[in-house]
N, C-alpha and C positions, 0 to 999 in steps of 0.2 A: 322641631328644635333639636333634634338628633334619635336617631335611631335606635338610640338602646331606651328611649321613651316613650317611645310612639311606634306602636305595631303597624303593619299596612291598612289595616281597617282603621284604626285612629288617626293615621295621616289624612286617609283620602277624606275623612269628616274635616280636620284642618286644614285642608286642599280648599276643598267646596266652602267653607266659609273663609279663607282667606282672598279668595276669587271672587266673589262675591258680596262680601263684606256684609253676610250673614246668609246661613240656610237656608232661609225662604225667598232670598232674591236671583236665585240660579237656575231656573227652568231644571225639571226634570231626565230631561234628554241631554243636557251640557252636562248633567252630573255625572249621568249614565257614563257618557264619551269619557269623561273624565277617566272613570272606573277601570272602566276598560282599558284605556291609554295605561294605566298604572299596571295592570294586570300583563299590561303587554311588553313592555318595557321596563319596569322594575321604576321604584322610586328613584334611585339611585340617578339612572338615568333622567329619569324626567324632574327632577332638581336639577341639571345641569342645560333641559334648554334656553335657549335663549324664549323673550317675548314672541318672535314670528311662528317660530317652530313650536310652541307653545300652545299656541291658540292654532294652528294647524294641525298639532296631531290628538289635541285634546278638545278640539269642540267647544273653543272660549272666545270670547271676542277678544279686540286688544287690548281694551280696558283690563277686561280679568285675568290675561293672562299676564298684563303685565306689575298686575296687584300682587300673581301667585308668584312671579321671578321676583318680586321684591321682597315676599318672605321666606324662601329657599334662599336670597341671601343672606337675610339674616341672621336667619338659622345659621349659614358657615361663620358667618362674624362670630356670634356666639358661643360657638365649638370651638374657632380658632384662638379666643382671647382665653378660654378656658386655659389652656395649655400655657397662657404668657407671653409676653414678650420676647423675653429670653433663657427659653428653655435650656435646662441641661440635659445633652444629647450622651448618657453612656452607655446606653443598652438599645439593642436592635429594637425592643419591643418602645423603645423613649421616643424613636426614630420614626416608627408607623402610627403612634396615637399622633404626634405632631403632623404627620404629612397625611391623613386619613382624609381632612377637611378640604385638602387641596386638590386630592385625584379622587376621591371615591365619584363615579360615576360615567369619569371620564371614558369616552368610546376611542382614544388613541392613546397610545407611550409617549409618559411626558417622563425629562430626566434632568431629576433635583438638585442643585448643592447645596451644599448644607457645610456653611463654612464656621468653625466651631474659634473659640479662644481657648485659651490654655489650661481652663478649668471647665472646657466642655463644655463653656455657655455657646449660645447661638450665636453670631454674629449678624447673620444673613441669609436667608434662603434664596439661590439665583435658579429658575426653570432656566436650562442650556440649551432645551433639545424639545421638539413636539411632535413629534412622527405620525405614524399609521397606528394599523389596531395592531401590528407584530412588532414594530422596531419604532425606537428615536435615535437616529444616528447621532455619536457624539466624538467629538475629537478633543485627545487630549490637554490642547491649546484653550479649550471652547472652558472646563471645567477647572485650568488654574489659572487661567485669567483674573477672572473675579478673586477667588483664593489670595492672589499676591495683591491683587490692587484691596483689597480689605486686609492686610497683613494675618492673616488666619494663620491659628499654632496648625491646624488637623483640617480635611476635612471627614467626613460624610457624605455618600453619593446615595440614590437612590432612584427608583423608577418603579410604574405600576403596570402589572398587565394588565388590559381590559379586558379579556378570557376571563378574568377572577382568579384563575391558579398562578400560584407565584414561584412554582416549579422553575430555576435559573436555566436560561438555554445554555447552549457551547456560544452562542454570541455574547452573553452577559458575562462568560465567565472570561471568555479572551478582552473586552471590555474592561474587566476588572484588572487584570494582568497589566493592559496598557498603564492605565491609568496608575496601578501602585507605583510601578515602577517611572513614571512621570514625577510620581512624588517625591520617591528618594530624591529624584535629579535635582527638584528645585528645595527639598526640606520643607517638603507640606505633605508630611504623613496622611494617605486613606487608610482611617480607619475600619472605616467600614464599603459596604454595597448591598442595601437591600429592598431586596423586591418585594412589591406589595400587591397583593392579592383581593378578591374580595372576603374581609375577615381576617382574614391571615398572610405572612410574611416568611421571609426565608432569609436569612443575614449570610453573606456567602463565606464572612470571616468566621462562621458557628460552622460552615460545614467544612472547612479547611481544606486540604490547606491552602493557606492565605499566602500567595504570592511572592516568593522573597521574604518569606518569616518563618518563625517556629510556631504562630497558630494564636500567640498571646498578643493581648494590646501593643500597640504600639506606645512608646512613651511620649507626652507632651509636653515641652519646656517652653517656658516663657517671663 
């Protein structure tokens, strides 16, 4: 039910009886495979297979493995209502606890928006973009689409590497450039762009400077 409650020894006994549907019904050797699949891939990942891959790379039938994909998601349901409905987004750090349930584990760049109202509530989260394990190509069309057709004050962009280092390339930051300057054009301020890591984040408006500014917020009227 998230990771800051459950150690990898504690999960993988929550694994094995969530599969299961108690300790003593899981053969000794499906547990082992279990173990090991966890030790080898990180939880992280292995919350994010599907049922097939699942019971393929963990030694479960389809039964169990798809008992275990049902409680890995409910685990993210759980994490994701924590945050609310409609979050307010003013801080990079507001930005990574909100979007943490959506990428953590993922093995390719997926690229968020995060279309805000005038008081920095949420509006909408749209994925734009779902690339490789280096890149989610995105075009500036692709992320004020949804922006206008949701009349959003701002938005917020976002994307994860799956490396785990959230170190911004020269492609993220000419990305960021595109995109701000898309937003004067149509008057949907980016606020921000930050990348998420595993653990940790990088807000590319905190390491400036920010594109076409002087480094501070942009203002939202509405």
């Amino acid at each position: 039910m998230g990771e800051q409650t459950v150690s990898d020894g504690g999960a993988l006994d929550a694994m094995v009886e969530a599969a299961a549907g108690g300790r003593d019904l899981l053969p000794a050797a499906r547990a082992a495979a279990l173990a090991q699949a966890l030790e080898r891939l990180g939880l992280d990942v292995v919350a994010r297979l599907d049922a097939g891959s699942l019971a393929a790379q963990c030694g479960l039938t389809e039964r169990q493995a798809t008992r275990l994909t049902a409680a890995f998601a409910l685990g993210r349901a759980v994490e994701r209502s924590a945050a609310g409905e409609r979050p307010v987004l003013r801080r990079p750090g507001d930005v990574a606890r909100y979007l943490r349930p959506f990428v953590r584990g993922l093995e390719v760049e997926t690229f968020q928006v995060l279309a805000l109202d005038a008081r920095y509530r949420l509006k909408a989260r749209v994925e734009v973009s779902r690339g490789t394990l280096d890149a989610a190509p995105v075009h500036p069309r692709e992320v004020y689409a949804p922006a206008l057709r949701l009349a959003a004050a701002a938005l917020i962009v976002a994307h994860n590497h799956p490396s785990g280092d959230p170190e911004p390339s020269p492609a993220d930051v000419a990305v960021t450039e595109r995109l701000a300057g898309a937003g004067r054009l149509v008057g949907v301020p980016l606020l921000d762009h930050v990348v998420l890591g595993d653990g940790r984040w990088v807000s590319l408006r905190e390491r400036g400077p920010w594109p076409g500014g002087n480094g501070r917020q942009d203002r939202v009227s509405g």
